[in-house]
PAZAPA-4460 file (N, C-alpha, C; in steps of 0.05 Angstrom, whole numbers, plus 32768, in hexadecimal, padded with zeros to 4 digits):
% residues 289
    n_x    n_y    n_z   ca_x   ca_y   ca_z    c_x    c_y    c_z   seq   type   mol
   7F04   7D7C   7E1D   7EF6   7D84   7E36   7F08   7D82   7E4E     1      X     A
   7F1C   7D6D   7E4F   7F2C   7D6F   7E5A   7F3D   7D83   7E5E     2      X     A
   7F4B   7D82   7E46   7F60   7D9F   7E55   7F4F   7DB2   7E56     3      X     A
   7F3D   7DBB   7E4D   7F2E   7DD4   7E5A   7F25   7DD9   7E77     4      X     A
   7F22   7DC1   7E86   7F1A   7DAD   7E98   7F3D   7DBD   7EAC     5      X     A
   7F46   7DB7   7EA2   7F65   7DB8   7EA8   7F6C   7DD5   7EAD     6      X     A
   7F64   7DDF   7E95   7F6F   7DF9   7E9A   7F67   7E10   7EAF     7      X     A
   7F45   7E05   7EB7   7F37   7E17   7EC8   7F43   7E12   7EDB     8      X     A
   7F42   7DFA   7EE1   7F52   7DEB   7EFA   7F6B   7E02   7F07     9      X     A
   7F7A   7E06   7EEB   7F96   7E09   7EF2   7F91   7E27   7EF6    10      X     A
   7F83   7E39   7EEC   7F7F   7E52   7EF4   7F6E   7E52   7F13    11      X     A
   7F58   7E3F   7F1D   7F52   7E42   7F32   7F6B   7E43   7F4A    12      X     A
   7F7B   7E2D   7F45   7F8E   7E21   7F50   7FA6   7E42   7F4D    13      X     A
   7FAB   7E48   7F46   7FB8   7E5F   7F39   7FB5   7E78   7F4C    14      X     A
   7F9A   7E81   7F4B   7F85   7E91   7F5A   7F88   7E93   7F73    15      X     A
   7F88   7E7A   7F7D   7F88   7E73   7F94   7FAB   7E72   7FA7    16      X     A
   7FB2   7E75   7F97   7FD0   7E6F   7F9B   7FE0   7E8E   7FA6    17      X     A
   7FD7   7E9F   7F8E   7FD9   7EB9   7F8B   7FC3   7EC9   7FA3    18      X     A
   7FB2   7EC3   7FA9   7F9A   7EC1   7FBF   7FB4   7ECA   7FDE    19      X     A
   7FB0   7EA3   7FDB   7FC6   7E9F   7FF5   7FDC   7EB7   7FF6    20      X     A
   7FF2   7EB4   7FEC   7FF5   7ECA   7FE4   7FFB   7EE7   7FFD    21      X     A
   7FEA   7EEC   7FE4   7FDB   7F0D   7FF2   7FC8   7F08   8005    22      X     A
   7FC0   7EFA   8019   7FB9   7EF3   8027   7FD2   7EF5   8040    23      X     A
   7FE1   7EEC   803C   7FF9   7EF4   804F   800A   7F07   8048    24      X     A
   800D   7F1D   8034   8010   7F35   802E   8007   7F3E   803D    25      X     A
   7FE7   7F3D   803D   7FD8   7F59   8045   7FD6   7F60   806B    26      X     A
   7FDA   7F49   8076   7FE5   7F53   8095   7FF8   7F63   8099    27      X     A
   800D   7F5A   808A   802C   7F62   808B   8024   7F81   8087    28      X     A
   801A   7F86   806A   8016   7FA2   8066   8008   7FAF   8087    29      X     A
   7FEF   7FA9   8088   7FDE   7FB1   809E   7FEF   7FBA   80B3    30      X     A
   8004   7FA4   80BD   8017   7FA8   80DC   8020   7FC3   80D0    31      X     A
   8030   7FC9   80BA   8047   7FDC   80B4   802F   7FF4   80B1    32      X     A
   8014   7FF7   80AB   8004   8012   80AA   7FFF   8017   80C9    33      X     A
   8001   8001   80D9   7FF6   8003   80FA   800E   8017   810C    34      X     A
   802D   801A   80FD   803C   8020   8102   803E   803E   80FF    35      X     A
   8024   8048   80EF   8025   8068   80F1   8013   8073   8110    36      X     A
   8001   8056   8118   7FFD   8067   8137   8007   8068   814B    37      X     A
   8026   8061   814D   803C   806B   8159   8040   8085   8164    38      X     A
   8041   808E   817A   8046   80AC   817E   8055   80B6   8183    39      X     A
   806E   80A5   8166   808B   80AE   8161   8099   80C5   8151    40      X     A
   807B   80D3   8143   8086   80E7   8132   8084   80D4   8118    41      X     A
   8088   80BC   8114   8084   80AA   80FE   8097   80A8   80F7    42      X     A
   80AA   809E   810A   80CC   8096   8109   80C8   806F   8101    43      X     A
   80B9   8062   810C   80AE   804E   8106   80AC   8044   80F1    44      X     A
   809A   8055   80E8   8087   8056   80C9   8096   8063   80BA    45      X     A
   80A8   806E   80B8   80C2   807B   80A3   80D7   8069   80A0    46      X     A
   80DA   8056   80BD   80F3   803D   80BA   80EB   802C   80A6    47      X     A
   80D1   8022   80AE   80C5   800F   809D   80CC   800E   807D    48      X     A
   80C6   8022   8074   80BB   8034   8060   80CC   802D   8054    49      X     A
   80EA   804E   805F   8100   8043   8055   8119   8026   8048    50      X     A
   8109   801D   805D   8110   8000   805C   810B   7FEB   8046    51      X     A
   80F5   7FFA   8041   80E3   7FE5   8029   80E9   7FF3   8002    52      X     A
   80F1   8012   8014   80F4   801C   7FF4   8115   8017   7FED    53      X     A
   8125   800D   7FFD   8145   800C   7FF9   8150   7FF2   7FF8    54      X     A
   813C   7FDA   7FFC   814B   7FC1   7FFF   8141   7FBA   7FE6    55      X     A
   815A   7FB7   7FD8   8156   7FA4   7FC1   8143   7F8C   7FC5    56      X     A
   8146   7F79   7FD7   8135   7F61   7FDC   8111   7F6C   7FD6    57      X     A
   810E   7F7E   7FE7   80F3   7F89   7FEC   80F0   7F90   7FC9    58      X     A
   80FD   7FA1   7FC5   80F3   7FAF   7FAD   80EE   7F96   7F91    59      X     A
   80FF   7F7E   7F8F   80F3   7F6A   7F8A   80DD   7F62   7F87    60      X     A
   80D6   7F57   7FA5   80BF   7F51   7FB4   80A2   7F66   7FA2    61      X     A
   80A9   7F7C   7FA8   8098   7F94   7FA3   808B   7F88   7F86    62      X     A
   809D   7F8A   7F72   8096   7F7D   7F53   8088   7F66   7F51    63      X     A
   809A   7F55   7F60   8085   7F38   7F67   805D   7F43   7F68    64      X     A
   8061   7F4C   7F83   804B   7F5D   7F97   802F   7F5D   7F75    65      X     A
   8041   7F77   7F63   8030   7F83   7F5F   802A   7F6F   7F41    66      X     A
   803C   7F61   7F39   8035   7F4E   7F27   8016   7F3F   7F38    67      X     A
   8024   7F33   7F4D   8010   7F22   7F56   7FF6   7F29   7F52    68      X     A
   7FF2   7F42   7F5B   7FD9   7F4A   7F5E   7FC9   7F54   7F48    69      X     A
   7FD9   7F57   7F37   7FD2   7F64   7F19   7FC5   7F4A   7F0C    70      X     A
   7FD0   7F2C   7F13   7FD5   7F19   7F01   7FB7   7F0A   7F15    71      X     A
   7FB2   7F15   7F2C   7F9E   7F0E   7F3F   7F83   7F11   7F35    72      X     A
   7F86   7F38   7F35   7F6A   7F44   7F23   7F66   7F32   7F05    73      X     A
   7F7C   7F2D   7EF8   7F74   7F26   7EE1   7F5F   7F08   7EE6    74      X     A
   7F6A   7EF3   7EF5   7F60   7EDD   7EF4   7F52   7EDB   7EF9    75      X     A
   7F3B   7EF0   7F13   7F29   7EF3   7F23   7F18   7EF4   7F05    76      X     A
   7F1D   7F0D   7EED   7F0A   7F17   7EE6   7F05   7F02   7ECC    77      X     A
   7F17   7EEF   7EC5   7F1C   7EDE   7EB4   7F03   7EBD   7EBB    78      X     A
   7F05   7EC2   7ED3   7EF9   7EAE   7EE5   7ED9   7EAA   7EE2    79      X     A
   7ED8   7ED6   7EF2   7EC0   7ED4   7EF0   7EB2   7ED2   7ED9    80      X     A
   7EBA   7EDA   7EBE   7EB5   7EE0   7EA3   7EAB   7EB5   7EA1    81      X     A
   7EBE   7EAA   7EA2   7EC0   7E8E   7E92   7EA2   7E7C   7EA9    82      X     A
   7EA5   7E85   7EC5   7E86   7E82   7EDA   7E6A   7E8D   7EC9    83      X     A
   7E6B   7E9F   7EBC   7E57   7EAF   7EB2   7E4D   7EA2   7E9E    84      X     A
   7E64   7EA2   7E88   7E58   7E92   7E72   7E54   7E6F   7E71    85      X     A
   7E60   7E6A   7E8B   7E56   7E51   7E94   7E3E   7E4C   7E90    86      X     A
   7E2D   7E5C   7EA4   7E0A   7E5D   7EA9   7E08   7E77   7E9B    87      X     A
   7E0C   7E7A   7E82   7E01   7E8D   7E77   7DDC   7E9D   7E7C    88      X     A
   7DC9   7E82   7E82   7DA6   7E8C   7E87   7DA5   7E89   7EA5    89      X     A
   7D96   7E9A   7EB1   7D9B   7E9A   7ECA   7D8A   7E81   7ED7    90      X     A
   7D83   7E85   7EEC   7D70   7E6A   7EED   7D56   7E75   7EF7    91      X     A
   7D3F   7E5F   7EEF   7D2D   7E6B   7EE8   7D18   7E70   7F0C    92      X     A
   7D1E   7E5F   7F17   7D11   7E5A   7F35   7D2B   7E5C   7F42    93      X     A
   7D31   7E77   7F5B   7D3E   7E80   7F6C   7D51   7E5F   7F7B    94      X     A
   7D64   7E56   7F7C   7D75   7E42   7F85   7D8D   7E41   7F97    95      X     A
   7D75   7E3B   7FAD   7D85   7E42   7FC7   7D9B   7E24   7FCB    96      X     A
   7DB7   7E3A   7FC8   7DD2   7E22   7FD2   7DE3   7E30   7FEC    97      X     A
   7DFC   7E22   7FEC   7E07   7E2C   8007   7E1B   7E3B   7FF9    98      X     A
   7E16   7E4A   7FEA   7E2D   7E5D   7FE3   7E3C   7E70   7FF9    99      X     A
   7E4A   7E6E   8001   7E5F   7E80   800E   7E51   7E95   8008   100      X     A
   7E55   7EA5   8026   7E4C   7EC3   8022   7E62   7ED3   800D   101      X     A
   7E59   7EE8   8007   7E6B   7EF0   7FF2   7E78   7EF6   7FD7   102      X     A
   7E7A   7ECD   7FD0   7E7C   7EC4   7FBF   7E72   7ECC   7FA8   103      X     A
   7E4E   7ED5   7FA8   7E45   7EE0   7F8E   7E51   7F06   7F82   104      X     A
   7E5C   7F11   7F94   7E61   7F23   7F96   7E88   7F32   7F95   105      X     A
   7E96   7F12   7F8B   7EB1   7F19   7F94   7EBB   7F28   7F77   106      X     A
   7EAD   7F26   7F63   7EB9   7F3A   7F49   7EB5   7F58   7F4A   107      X     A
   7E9A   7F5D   7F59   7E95   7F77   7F5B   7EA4   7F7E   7F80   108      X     A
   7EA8   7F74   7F8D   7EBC   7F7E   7F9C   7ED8   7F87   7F97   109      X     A
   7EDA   7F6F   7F90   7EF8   7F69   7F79   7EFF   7F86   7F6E   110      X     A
   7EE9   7F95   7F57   7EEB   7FA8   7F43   7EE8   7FC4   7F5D   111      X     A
   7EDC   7FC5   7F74   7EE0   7FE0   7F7C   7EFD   7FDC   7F94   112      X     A
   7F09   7FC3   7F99   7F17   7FC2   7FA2   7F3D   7FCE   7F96   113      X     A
   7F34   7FC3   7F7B   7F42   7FCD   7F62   7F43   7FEB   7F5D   114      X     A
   7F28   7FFC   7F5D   7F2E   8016   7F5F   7F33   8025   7F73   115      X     A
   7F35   801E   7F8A   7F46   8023   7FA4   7F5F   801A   7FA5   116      X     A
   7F62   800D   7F93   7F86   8005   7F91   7F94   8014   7F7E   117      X     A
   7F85   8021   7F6C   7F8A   8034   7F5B   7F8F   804E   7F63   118      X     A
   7F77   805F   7F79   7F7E   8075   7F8A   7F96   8075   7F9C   119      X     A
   7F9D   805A   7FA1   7FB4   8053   7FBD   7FCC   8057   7FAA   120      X     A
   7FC9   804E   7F96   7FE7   804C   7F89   7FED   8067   7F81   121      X     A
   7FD8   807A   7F70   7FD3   8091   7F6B   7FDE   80A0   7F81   122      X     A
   7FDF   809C   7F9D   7FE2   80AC   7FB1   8000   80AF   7FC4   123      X     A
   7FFF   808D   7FBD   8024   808B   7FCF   8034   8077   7FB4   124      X     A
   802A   806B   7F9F   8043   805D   7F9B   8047   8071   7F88   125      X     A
   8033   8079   7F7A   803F   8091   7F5A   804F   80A6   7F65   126      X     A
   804C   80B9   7F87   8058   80C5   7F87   8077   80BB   7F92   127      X     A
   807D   809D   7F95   8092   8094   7F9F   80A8   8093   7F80   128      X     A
   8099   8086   7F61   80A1   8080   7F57   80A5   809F   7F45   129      X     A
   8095   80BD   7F55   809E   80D1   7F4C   8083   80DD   7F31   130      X     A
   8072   80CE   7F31   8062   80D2   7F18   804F   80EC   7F21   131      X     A
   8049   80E9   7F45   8031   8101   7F4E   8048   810D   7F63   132      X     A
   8043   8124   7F65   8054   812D   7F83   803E   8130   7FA3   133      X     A
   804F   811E   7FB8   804C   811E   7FC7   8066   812A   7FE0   134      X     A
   8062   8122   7FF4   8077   812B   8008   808B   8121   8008   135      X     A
   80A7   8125   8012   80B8   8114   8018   80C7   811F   802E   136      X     A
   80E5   810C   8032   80EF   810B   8049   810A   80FF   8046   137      X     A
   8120   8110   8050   8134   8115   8051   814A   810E   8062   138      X     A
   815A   8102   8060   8173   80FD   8077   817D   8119   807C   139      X     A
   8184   811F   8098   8196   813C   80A2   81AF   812E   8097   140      X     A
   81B8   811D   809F   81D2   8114   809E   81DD   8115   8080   141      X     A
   81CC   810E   806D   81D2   810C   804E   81D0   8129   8040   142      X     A
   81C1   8131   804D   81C1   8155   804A   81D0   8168   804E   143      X     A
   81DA   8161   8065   81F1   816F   8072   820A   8165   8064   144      X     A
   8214   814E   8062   822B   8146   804B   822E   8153   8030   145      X     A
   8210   8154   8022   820C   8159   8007   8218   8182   8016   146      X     A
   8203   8186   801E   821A   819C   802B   822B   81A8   8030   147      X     A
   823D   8197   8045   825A   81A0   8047   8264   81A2   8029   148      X     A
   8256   818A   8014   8268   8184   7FFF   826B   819B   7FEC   149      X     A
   8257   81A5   7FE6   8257   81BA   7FDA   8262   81DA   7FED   150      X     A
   8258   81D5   8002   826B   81ED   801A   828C   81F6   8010   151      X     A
   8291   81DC   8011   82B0   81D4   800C   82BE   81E0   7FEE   152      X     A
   82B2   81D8   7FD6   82B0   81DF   7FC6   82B2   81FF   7FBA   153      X     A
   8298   820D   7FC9   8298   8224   7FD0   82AD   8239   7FD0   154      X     A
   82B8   822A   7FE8   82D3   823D   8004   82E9   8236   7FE5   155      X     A
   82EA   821E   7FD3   8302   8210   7FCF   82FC   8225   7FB0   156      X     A
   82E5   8232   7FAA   82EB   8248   7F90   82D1   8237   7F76   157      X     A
   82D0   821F   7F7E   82C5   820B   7F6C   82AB   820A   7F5B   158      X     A
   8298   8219   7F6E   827D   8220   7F68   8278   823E   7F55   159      X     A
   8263   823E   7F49   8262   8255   7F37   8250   8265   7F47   160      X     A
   8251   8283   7F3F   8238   8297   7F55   8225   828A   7F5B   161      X     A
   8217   8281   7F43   81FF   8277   7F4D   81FA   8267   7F5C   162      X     A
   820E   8250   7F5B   820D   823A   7F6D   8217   8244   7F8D   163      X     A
   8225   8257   7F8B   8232   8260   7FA9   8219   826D   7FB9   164      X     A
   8203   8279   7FA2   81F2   8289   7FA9   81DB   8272   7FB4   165      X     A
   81E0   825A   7FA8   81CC   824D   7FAA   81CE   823A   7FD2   166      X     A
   81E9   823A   7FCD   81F1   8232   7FE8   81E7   823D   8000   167      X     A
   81ED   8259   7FF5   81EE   826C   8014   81CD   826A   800E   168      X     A
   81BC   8266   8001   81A6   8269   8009   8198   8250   8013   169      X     A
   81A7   823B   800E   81A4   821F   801C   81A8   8223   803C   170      X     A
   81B7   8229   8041   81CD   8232   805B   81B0   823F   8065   171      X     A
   81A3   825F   8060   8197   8266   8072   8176   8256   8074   172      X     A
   8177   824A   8060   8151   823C   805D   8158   8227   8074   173      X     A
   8178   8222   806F   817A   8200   8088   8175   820F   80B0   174      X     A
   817C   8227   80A9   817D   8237   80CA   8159   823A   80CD   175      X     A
   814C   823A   80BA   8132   8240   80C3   811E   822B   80B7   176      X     A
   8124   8214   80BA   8115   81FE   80B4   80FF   8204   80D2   177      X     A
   80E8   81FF   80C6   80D3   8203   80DA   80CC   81E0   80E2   178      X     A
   80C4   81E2   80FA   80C4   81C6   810F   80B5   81B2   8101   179      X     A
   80A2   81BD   80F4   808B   81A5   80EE   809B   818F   80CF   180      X     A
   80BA   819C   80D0   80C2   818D   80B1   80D9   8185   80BD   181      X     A
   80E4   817F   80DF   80F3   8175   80E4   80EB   815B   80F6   182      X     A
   80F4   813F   80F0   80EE   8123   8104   80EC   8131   8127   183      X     A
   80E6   811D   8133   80E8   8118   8148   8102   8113   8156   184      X     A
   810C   8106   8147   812C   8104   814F   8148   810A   8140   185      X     A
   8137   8122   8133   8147   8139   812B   815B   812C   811A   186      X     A
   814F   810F   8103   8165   8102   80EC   815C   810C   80E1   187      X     A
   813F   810E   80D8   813C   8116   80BB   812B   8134   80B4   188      X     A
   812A   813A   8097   811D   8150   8090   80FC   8142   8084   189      X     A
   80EB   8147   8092   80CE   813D   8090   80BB   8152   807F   190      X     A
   80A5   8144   8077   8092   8157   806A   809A   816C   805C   191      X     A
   80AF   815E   8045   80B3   8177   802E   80AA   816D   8019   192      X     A
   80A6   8189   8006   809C   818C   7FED   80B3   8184   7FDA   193      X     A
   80B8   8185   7FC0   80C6   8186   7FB1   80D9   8199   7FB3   194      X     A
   80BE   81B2   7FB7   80D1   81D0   7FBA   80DD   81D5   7FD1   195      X     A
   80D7   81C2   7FEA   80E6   81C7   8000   80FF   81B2   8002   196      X     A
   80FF   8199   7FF2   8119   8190   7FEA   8128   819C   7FE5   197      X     A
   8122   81AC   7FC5   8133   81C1   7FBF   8144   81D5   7FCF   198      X     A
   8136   81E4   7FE2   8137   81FB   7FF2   814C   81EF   800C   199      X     A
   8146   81DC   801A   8153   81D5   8033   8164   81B8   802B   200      X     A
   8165   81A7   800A   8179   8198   8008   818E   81A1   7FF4   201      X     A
   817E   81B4   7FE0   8191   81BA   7FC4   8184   81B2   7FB2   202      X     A
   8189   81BF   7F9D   817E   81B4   7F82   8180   819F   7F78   203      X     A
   81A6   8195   7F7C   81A8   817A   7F75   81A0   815F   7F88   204      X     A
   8198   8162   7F9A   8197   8152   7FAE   8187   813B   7FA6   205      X     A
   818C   8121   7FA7   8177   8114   7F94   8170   8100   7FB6   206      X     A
   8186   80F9   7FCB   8177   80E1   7FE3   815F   80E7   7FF4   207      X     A
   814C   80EE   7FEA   8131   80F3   7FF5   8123   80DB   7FF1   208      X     A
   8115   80D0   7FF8   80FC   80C0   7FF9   80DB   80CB   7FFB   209      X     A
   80C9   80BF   7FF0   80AC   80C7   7FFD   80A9   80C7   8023   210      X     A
   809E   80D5   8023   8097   80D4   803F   807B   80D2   804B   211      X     A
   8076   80B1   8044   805D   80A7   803E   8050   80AB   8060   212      X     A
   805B   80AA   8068   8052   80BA   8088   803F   80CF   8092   213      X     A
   8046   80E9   807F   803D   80FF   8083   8030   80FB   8068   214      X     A
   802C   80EF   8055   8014   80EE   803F   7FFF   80E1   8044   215      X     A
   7FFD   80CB   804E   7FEB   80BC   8063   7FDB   80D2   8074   216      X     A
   7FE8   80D6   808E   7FD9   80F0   809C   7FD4   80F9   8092   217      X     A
   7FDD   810C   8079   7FC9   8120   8070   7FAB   8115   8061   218      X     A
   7FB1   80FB   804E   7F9A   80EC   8042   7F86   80E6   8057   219      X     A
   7F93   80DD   8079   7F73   80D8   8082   7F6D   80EE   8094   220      X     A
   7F79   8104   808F   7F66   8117   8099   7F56   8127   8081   221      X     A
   7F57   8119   806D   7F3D   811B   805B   7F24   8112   805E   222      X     A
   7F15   8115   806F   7EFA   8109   806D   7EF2   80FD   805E   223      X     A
   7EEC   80FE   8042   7EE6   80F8   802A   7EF3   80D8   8024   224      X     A
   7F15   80E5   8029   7F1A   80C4   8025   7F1C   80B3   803F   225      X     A
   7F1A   80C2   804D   7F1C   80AF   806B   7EFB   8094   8062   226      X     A
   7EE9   80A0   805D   7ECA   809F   8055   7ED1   8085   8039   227      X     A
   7EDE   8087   8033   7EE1   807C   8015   7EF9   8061   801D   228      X     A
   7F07   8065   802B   7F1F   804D   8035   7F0A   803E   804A   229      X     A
   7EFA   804A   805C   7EEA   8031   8075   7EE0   8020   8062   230      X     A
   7ED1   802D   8056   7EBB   8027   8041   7EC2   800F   8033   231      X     A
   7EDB   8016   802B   7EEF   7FFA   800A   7EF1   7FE8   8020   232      X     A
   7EF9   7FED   8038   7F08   7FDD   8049   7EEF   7FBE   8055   233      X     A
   7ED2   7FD3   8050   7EBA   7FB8   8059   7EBC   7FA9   803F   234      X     A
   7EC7   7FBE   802C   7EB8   7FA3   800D   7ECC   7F90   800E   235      X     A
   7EE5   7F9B   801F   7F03   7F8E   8017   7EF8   7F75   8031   236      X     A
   7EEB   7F76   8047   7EE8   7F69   8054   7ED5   7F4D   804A   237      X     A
   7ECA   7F5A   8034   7EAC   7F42   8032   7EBB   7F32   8018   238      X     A
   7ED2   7F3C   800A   7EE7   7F2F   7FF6   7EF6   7F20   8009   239      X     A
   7F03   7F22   8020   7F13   7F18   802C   7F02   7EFC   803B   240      X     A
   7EE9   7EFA   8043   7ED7   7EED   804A   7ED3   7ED9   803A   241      X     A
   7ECE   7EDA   8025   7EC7   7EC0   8009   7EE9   7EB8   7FFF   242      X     A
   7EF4   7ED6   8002   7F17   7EC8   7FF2   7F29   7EB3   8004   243      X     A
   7F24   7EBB   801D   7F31   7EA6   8029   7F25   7E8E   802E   244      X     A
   7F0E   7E84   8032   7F00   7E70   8036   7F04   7E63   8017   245      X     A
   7F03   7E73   8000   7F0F   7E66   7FE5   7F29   7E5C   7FDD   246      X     A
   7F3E   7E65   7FF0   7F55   7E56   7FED   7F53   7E3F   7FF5   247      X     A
   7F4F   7E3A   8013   7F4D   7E23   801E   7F42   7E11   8011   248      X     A
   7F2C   7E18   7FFC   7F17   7DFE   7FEC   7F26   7E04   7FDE   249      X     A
   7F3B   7E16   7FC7   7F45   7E0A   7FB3   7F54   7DF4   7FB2   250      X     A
   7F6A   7DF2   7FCC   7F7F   7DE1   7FCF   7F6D   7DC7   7FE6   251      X     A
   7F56   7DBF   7FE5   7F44   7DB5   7FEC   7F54   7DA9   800C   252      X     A
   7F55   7DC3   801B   7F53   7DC0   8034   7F37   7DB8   8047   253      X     A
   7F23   7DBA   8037   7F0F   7DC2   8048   7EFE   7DA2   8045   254      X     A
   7F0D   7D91   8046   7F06   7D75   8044   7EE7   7D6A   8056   255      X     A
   7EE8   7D75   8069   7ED0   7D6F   807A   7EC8   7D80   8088   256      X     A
   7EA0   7D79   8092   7E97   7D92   809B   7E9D   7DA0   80B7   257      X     A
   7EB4   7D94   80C5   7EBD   7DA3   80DC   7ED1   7DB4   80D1   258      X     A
   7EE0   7DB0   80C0   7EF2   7DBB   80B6   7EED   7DD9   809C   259      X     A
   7ED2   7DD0   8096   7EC4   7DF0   8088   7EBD   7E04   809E   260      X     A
   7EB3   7DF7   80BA   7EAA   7E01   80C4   7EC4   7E1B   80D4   261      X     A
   7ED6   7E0D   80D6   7EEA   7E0D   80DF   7F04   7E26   80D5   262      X     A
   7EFC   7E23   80B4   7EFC   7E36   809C   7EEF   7E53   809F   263      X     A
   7ED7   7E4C   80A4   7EC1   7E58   80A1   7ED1   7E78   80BA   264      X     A
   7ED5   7E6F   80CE   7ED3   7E81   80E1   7EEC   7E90   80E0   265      X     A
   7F0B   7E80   80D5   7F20   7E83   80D4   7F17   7E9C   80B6   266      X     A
   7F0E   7E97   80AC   7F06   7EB0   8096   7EFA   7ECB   80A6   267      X     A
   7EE0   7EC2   80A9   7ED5   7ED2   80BB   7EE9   7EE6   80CB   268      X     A
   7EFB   7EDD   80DA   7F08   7EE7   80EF   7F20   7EFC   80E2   269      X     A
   7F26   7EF6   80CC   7F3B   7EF7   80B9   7F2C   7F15   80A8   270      X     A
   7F17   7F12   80A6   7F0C   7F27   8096   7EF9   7F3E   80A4   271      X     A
   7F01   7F38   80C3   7EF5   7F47   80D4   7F12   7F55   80DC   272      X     A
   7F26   7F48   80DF   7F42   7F5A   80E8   7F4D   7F6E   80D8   273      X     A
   7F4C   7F5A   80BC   7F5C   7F66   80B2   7F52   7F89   80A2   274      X     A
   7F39   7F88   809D   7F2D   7FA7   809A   7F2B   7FBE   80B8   275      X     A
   7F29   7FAB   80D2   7F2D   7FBE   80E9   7F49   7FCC   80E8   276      X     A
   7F60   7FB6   80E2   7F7C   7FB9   80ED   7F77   7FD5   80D7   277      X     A
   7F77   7FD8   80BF   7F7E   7FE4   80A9   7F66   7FFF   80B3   278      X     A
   7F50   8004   80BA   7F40   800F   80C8   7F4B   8029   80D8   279      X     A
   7F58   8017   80ED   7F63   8023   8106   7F73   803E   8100   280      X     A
   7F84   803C   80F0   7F93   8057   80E3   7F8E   806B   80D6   281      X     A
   7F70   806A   80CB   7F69   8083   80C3   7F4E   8090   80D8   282      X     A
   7F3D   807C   80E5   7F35   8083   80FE   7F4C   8097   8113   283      X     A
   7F5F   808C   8114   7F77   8097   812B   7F78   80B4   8125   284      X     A
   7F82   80B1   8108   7F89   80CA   80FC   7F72   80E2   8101   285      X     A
   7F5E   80D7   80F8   7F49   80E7   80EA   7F41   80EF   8113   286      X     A
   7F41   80E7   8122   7F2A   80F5   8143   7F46   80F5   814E   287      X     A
   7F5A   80ED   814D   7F70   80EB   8161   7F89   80F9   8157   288      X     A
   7F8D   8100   8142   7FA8   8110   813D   7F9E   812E   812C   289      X     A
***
């Protein structure tokens, strides 16, 4: 009875750990989405970006990230499963306790929170990791080298027709790049397709990145999902409400009743920001851009 005793323990304790956590993840994320209502062209929100898909450290991190959260869902549903068959018969006269708001409801938040993490990944990380096609975005500077390089080549006899043919047609697609696929500060090549990689970087050109910038804008000027993200974002709020007030009692912070109370609001406050902050950017998008 003991180590069983033990083991829940150590998965609550676990839970909660992993909780904390993503609990200070999920601002961090929030600041870096707040960074597309910049009215920089999304020079900001492309630094970021870049930043996070090129540093070894980060891309680490990232694996960590998505272990965590994988290893999160599992415990949650492990939890609620071993709660259930706890009180397997329900009870028989209605038993009013002080259950945390929420609380009876965090597996089924949990599970549609889960299938909104499934559409998100579906939308910017599969097309990062290349599995769906989305937009991307281009250095001028890395373009123009890959360029000259083959230019050079060219003049020097090196290239075969086709490839010479393929140049000069690089050469005139680069003279009539239309505005809406060039930055703001005229570094990079923005809002291309696969086929517009091809066309204005080359066939071989492989230093593109997603250009989760202009995939974003286009996703919340979808109604549909603009409607479908507010929406996750209240359930994600009434999860965030019981989950954080549950860390604090796992690691039994919440020792006395000024100090629940105390909890109580620091949640509250916590699960009122953090669905606005995340809010704010597809509101922006959707009446303002």
């Amino acid at each position: 009875m003991e180590l069983v005793q033990l083991r829940s323990i150590t998965k609550k304790l676990t839970m909660g750990a992993l909780g904390a956590f993503l609990l200070i993840f999920i601002p961090i994320h929030m600041g870096l989405n707040l960074c597309i209502l910049r009215a920089d062209g999304g020079q900001w929100y492309r630094a970021a970006c870049h930043f996070m898909g090129t540093n070894y450290i980060v891309k680490i991190f990232e694996v960590v990230l998505f272990a965590i959260i994988l290893f999160h869902i599992i415990l949650g549903i492990i939890l609620a499963i071993q709660n259930k068959l706890a009180r397997p018969i329900a009870y028989q006269v209605p038993h009013k306790t002080k259950t945390h708001f929420g609380s009876k409801y965090m597996i089924w938040t949990g599970i549609i929170i889960l299938c909104f993490l499934i559409l998100h990944f579906t939308n910017f990380y599969f097309a990062k990791v290349g599995l769906v096609q989305g937009k991307y975005v281009a250095n001028f500077e890395k373009v123009d080298k890959a360029f000259q390089e083959k230019a050079q080549k060219m003049q020097a006899g090196k290239l075969s027709e086709e490839e010479s043919v393929a140049i000069q047609n690089q050469y005139q697609a680069i003279q009539s790049i239309p505005p809406d696929k060039i930055s703001k500060d005229y570094k990079y090549l923005v809002n291309l397709s696969k086929n517009d990689v091809k066309t204005y970087c080359g066939k071989d050109f492989k230093e593109y990145e997603p250009d989760f910038y202009q995939m974003a804008n286009e996703l919340f000027k979808n109604n549909m999902y603009c409607l479908i993200y507010l929406l996750v974002f209240v359930v994600f709020g009434i999860h965030l409400y019981h989950g954080v007030a549950s860390v604090f009692q796992t690691f039994g912070l919440n020792a006395s009743e000024n100090c629940n109370k105390n909890i109580d609001r620091f949640s509250l406050l916590y699960a009122i920001i953090i669905p606005i902050g995340f809010a704010l950017v597809p509101l922006f998008v959707m009446f303002y851009r």
